[in-house]
C-alpha positions in Angstrom: -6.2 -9.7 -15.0 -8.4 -7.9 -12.3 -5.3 -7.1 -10.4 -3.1 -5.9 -13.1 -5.7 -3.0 -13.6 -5.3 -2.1 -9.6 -3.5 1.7 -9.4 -0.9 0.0 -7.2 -0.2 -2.2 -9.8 2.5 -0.1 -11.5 4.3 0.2 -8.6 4.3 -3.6 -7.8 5.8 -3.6 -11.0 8.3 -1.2 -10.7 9.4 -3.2 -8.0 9.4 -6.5 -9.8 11.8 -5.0 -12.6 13.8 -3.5 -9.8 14.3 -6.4 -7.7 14.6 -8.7 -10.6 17.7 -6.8 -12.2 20.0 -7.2 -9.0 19.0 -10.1 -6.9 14.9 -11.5 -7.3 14.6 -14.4 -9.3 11.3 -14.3 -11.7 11.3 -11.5 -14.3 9.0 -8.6 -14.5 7.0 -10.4 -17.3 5.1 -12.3 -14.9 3.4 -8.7 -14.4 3.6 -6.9 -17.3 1.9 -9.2 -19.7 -1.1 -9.4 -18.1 -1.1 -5.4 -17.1 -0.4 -4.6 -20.6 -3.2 -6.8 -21.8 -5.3 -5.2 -19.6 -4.9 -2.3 -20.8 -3.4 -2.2 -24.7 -3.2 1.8 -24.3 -0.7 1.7 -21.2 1.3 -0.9 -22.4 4.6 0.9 -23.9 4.1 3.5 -20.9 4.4 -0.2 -18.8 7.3 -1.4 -20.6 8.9 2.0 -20.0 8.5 1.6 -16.2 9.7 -1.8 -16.5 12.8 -0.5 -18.4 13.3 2.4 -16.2 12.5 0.9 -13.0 15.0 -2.5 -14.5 17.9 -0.1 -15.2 17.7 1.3 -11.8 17.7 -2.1 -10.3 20.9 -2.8 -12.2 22.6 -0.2 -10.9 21.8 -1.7 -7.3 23.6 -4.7 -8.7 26.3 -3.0 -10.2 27.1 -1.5 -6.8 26.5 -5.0 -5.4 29.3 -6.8 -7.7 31.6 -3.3 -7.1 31.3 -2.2 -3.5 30.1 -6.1 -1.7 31.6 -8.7 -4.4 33.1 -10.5 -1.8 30.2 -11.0 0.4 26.7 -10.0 -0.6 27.6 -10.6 -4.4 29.2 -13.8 -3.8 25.5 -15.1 -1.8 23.9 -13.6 -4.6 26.1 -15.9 -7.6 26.4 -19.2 -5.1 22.3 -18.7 -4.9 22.0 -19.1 -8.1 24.6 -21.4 -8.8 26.4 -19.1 -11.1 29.7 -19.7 -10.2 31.4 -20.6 -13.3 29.0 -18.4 -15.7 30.8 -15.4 -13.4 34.1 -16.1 -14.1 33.8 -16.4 -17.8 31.8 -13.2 -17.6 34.6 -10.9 -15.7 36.9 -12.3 -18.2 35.5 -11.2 -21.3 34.0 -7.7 -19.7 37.1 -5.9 -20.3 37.0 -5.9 -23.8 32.9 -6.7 -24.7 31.4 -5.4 -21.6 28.8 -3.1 -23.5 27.9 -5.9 -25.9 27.4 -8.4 -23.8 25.7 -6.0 -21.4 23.3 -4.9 -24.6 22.7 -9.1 -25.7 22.3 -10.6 -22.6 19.6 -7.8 -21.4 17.2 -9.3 -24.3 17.6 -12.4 -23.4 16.3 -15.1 -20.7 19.7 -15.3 -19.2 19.4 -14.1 -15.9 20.2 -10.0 -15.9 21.7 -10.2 -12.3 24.4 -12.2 -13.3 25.1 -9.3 -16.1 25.1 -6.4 -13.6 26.6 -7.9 -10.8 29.5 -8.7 -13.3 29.6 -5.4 -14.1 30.4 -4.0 -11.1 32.6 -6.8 -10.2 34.6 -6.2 -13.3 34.8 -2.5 -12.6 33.7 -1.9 -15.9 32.5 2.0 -16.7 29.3 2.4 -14.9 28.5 4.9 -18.0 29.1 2.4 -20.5 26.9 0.0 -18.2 23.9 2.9 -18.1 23.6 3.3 -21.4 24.3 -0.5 -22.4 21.4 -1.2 -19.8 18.8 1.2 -21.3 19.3 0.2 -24.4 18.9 -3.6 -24.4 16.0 -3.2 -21.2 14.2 -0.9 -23.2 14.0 -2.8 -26.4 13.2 -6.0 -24.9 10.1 -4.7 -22.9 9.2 -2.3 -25.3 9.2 -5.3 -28.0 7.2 -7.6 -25.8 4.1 -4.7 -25.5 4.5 -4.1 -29.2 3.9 -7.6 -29.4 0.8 -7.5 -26.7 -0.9 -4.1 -28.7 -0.4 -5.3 -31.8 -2.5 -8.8 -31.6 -4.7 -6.6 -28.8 -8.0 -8.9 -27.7 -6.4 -11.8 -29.6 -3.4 -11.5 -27.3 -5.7 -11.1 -24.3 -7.7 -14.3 -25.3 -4.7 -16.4 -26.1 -3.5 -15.0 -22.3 -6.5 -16.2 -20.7 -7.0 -19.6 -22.1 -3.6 -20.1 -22.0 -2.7 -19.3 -18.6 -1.3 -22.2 -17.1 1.4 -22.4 -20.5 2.0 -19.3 -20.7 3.4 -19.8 -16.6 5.1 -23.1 -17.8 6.7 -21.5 -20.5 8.1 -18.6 -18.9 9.6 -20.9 -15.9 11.2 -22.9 -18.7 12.7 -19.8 -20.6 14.3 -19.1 -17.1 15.7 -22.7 -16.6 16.9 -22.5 -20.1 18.5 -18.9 -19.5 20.2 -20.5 -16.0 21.2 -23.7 -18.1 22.7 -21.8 -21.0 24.8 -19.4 -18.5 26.1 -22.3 -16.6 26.8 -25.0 -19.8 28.4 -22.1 -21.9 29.7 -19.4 -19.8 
């Protein structure tokens, strides 16, 4: 908590969401929670950094799956183990890339895999932009709603909680990787 309130702490998390969106493998909420809690004012002007700094990232993945598919992409999806998750992905882009773009953003399956496909599926990197914002925005913007509404609660329940709240949030991630590779 003391080093979410550290001025360099923004741009730590700037980073994180950047990173994160194109080839790092723990989301930004590792960071924004506790910053956010911190301090309950800040916290949608965090979750529009986060958003921001997420979309941005995306595009660096976009241009991964477009411009280096076949080699920095590729490391990127055999890292992970997303092999057959990809291929379902580019096959359905054509035709639902927005939505899928706009679902998969709120949810724990990994956003790299959605903006490397992107790119890899040429689909319009206007329609990716916009798909991007939209679903990055509400999901951090929901989870400091979340944090400012239940305010000192939500910082107690953070505190005491710690070591669940880290369990959980590795699990939501090895649920998103299971769900992309068992279904995709």
């Amino acid at each position: 908590m003391q080093q979410a309130t550290r001025p360099s702490a923004k741009f730590v998390l700037a980073a994180v969401a950047f990173a994160e969106s194109s080839f790092f493998p723990l989301p930004p909420d590792f960071m924004l929670i506790p910053m956010a809690i911190a301090n309950r004012a800040k916290a949608f002007v965090l979750a529009g950094i986060c958003a921001i700094s997420s979309v941005l990232g995306g595009i660096l993945g976009y241009a991964i799956g477009f411009y280096f598919m076949s080699t920095l992409g590729q490391w990127v999806i055999d890292t992970y183990g997303l092999e057959q998750a990809f291929s379902g992905f580019q096959e359905t882009f054509q035709s639902y890339g927005f939505w899928i773009i706009a679902l998969k953003g709120l949810t724990p399956i990994p956003y790299k895999l959605v903006t490397i496909a992107s790119g890899a599926s040429k689909l319009d990197l206007g329609m990716f932009i916009l798909a991007s914002l939209i679903s990055r925005t509400a999901r951090f913007m929901m989870l400091s709603a979340i944090i400012w509404y239940f305010g000192e609660d939500a910082k107690q329940l953070f505190e005491k909680h710690f070591k669940w709240f880290t369990i959980g949030t590795i699990l939501a991630l090895v649920v998103g990787f299971f769900l992309v590779k068992a279904f995709l």
